[in-house]
C-alpha positions, 0 to 999 in steps of 0.5 A, a space after each residue: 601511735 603506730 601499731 607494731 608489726 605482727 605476723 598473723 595466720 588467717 584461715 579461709 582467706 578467700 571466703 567473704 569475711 576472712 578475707 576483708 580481715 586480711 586486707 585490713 590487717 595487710 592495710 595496717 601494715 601486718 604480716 599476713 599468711 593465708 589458708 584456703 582450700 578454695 573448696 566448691 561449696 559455691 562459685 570458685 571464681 568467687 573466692 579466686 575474685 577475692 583473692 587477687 588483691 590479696 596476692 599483690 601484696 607482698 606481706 601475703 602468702 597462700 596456702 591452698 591447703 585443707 586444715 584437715 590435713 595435719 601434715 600439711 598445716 603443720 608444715 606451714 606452722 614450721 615455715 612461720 612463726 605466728 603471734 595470732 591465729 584467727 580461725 575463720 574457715 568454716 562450712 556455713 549455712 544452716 540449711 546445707 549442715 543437714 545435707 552434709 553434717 560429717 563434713 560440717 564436723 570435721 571442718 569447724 569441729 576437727 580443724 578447729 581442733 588441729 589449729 590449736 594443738 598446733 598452737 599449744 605445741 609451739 606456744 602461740 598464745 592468741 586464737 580467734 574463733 569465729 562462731 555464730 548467731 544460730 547458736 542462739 535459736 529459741 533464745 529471748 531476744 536480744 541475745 547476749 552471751 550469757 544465754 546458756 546455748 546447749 541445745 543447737 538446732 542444726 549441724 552446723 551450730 552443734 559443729 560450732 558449739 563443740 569449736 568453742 568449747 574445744 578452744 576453752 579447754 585449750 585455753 584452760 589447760 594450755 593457757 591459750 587466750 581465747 577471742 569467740 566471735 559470734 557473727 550476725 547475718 553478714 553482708 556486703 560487697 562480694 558475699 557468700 551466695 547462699 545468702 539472701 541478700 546476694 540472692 536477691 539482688 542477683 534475683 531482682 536484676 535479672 527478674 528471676 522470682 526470688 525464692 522466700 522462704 517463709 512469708 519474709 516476716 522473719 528477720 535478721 540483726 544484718 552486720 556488714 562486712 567491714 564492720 565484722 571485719 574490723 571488730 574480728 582484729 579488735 578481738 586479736 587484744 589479750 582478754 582471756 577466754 571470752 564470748 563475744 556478739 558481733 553484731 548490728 545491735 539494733 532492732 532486726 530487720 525483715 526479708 521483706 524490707 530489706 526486699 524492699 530496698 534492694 527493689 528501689 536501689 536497683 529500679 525493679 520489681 521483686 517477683 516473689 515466690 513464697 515457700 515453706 519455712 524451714 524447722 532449723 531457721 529462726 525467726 528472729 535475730 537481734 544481737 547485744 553488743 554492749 560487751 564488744 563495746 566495753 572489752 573491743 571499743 567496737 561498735 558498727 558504723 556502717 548503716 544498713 541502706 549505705 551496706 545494701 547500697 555497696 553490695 548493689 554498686 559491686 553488682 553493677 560494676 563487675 557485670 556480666 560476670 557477678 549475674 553469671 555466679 553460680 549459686 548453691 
C-alpha cells in the first residue's frame, strides 16, 4: 500500500542523524523542508558533504537559519504547512555540555520550546523529539523507559530532560501528540567526529594514538544510523505522549572490541593511549527495545560488524578529504 505524501519539517538536516531521516523520508516520496544552522561545533564541510544529496532533490528546501531566532523560524512556518515536525537539531556530547552549558540550554531546551509553540499556534499536532541515552546514567541495565531519570549527570541530559518534558506539557495542554525518541550510541557512514568510532578509524588509518579514555572496558548499546533513522519516521505514527528506546537492544559492546574490529577491517594496529575516565560518562549502556517493537513494529536490522564495515568503506572511499576532517 503506497504511503500518502506528507510534508515534514526536519531540524538539524545536515548533522549525522536528521539527515538519513531525511533522505529516508525525500526517498518515500515525502515533502521535506530543512533547518540547519550549520554551526562549527565540528567540521563544516562535514554537514556541507551531507547536505548535497539533500539539495538535488527537488522535494528538499533548506533553510540556514538558527531555530533560536523566533522570527525567522516563524517565517518558515508561515511559508509551509507541516503535517510533522521532527526535532533533531541539538548540541550533543556529554563532555563539551561542561565547557558550554548556556549554549546546550538554549539550543535543546529553548528551541525546543519555540518549535512547539509555534506548532500549537497553527495546529500542527505531530512533534518528535529526539532525546538520549545519558538521560539513564546509574540506572539498572538494561534501560527501559519506565526508569525515573530526574537526576542527569551533565549539561547536556539535564538540557534533554527539561525538552521532554516541555513537549509533554504541550501536549498535555495543547494536545500535540508527542514521539521521545531516546537514541543509543549512534554510528555509521559520515558520522559526528567527536564519536569514538570515527575517531578511531581516522586514528588507526593514519597511526595517530588513539585517545581512550578510561581503560576501554566501558561499553556502549551501538545503533546504527540507518536503523535510528528508520525507527525515528516510524515514531511520526499517532501515539499520544510516549518515551521511546532506540537502540541495539543486545548485549553492550566495549571500546576495546569494538578497537578491535575496526584494527582487522583496516589491516593496522591501534597504538593506545589510556586517559582518566571522565566523572559525567557511564560505563554502561544497554537499551530495552521491547516498547519500539510493540508501539513502531521497529527493531534494528543492521549488524555491528556490517556497520563498522560501512563506516571503514565511507573512510576509504572519500580520502583524502575524510582523514583531513577536523575534529573537535
Amino acid at each position: 500500500m503506497e504511503k500518502p505524501h506528507q510534508n515534514f519539517l526536519v531540524t538539524g538536516c545536515a548533522g549525522f542523524i536528521a539527515n538519513r531521516v531525511a533522505s529516508f523520508l525525500l526517498g518515500d516520496g515525502h515533502t521535506v523542508v530543512g533547518v540547519d544552522n550549520l554551526n562549527d561545533y565540528y567540521d563544516v564541510s562535514l554537514k556541507q558533504h551531507r547536505l548535497e544529496k539533500l539539495l538535488a532533490d527537488d522535494n528538499f528546501t533548506f533553510y540556514t537559519e538558527d531555530l533560536e531566532d523566533q522570527e525567522s523560524l516563524n517565517k518558515i512556518f508561515d511559508t509551509h504547512a507541516f503535517d510533522a515536525v521532527i526535532n533533531l537539531a541539538a548540541r550533543a556530547g556529554v563532555r563539551y555540555s561542561m565547557d558550554n552549558p548556556v549554549v546546550y540550554m538554549t539550543t535543546n531546551a529553548m528551541a525546543n520550546l519555540y518549535l512547539l509553540e509555534a506548532m500549537q499556534r497553527r495546529g500542527i499536532k505531530k512533534y518528535v523529539l529526539a532525546s538520549t541515552s545519558s538521560l539513564y546514567a546509574g540506572q539498572k541495565i538494561p534501560f527501559t523507559e519506565t526508569l525515573a531519570v530526574n537526576t542527569p549527570i551533565s549539561p547536556y541530559a539535564a538540557s534533554k530532560k527539561a525538552a521532554e518534558v516541555m513537549a509533554y506539557a504541550h501536549h498535555f495542554l495543547y494536545e500535540i501528540d508527542v514521539s521521545v525518541v531516546r537514541y543509543f550510541t549512534v554510528y555509521g557512514p559520515a558520522g559526528r567526529p567527536d564519536m569514538s568510532i570515527f575517531r578511531f578509524i581516522k586514528w588507526i588509518d593514519a597511526g595517530t594514538p588513539i585517545e581512550l579514555f578510561g581503560d576501554g572496558s566501558q561499553s556502549r548499546d551501538f545503533t546504527y544510523v540507518d536503523d535510528i533513522a528508520r525507527g525515528t519516521i516510524a515514531a511520526t505514527r499517532p501515539v499520544g505522549y510516549e518515551i521511546i528506546n532506540l537502540g541495539g537492544g543486545n548485549r553492550p559492546v566495549t571500546l576495546n572490541t569494538i578497537i578491535e574490529k575496526l584494527e582487522g577491517l583496516l589491516g593496522k594496529k591501534a597504538n593506545i593511549v589510556n586517559k582518566p575516565s571522565h566523572k559525567a560518562d557511564i560505563k554502561s549502556t544497554w537499551a530495552d527495545i521491547t516498547k519500539a517493537e510493540k508501539l513502531l513494529g521497529w527493531r534494528p536490522t543492521v549488524s555491528l560488524d556490517d556497520g563498522l564495515a560501512h563506516c571503514v568503506e565511507w573512510h576509504k572511499k572519500n580520502l583524502p578529504w575524510s582523514a583531513g576532517i577536523k575534529l573537535p
